[in-house]
C-alpha positions, -999 to +999 in steps of 0.1 A: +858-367-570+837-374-598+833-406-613+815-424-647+804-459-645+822-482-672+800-512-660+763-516-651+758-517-615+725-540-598+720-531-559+693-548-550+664-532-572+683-505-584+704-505-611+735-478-625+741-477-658+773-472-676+783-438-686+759-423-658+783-398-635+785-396-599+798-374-576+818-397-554+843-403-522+874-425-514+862-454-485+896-452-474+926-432-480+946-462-499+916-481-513+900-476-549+871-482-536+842-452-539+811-447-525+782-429-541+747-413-534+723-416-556+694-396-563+670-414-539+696-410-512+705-445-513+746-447-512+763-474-535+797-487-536+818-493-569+851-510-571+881-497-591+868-517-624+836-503-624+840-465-628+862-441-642+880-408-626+861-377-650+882-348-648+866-316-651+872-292-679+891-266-657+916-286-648+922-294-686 
């Protein structure tokens, strides 16, 4: 799924900015947890209140 962040994210050096999209995966079936790579490989983790579900335009 893909995902935009509605809240800065800091891992440990790094940090996400809001409105930056991500292509992203559940970490469970039930959870609202995602996980995310980023572009230097490095994979993040974002909680429900930090990122928003984009839908893409064909599915509009």
């Amino acid at each position: 799924m893909r995902i935009k962040l509605t809240q800065n994210i800091v891992c440990g050096q790094d940090t996400f900015l809001t409105g930056e999209e991500y292509e992203a995966v559940l970490i469970l079936p039930r959870s609202t947890t995602v996980e995310f790579e980023t572009n230097s490989g490095s994979k993040v983790r974002a909680f429900n209140y930090e990122y928003e579900k984009v839908t893409p335009l064909a599915d509009i």
